[in-house]
C-alpha angles and dihedrals in degrees: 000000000000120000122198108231127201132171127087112319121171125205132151100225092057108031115231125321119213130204111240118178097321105316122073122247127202120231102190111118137014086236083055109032103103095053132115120237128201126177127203118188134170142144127229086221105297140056087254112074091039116155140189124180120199128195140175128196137171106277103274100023099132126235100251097044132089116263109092143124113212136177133164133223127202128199140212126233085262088065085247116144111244101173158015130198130174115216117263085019079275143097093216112145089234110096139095123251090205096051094045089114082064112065131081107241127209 
């Protein structure tokens, strides 16, 4: 099971993430800055197969349309990042948040 999680999350890959309105937005870049964040997480039992997907979309680009950016992260038993991979192997804005479960990611 995934949960969405919003509030203020700091992490130096990804710059600070701010809370707007419900849903988390990323202020990284100015590039970035007017993009909308979300962040789905979950485990399948153990702290090894932790999982965290992150996407980003133009404000107001629904959940279930194409116009995201989506990678994944996955995590070790320690709680340390090992990877990252973006879906599709690319960080193209055409993908779906609500599929993200669905791509291949390299």
């Amino acid at each position: 099971m995934f949960m969405a999680i919003s509030g203020e999350i700091r992490d130096r890959e990804f710059g600070k993430f701010v809370d707007e309105g419900g849903k988390t937005a990323v202020r990284t870049s100015e590039e970035e800055k007017h993009l909308t964040m979300l962040v789905a997480y979950g485990t399948s039992g153990n702290a090894l197969n932790r999982q965290e997907y992150v996407g980003w979309a133009a404000p107001g680009t629904a959940t279930s349309a194409a116009g995201w950016r989506i990678c994944k992260l996955e995590y070790n038993a320690s709680g340390m990042n090992v990877s990252k991979k973006w879906a599709d192997s690319n960080a193209d804005f055409d993908k779906i948040w609500d599929s993200k479960g669905d791509y291949t990611y390299g």
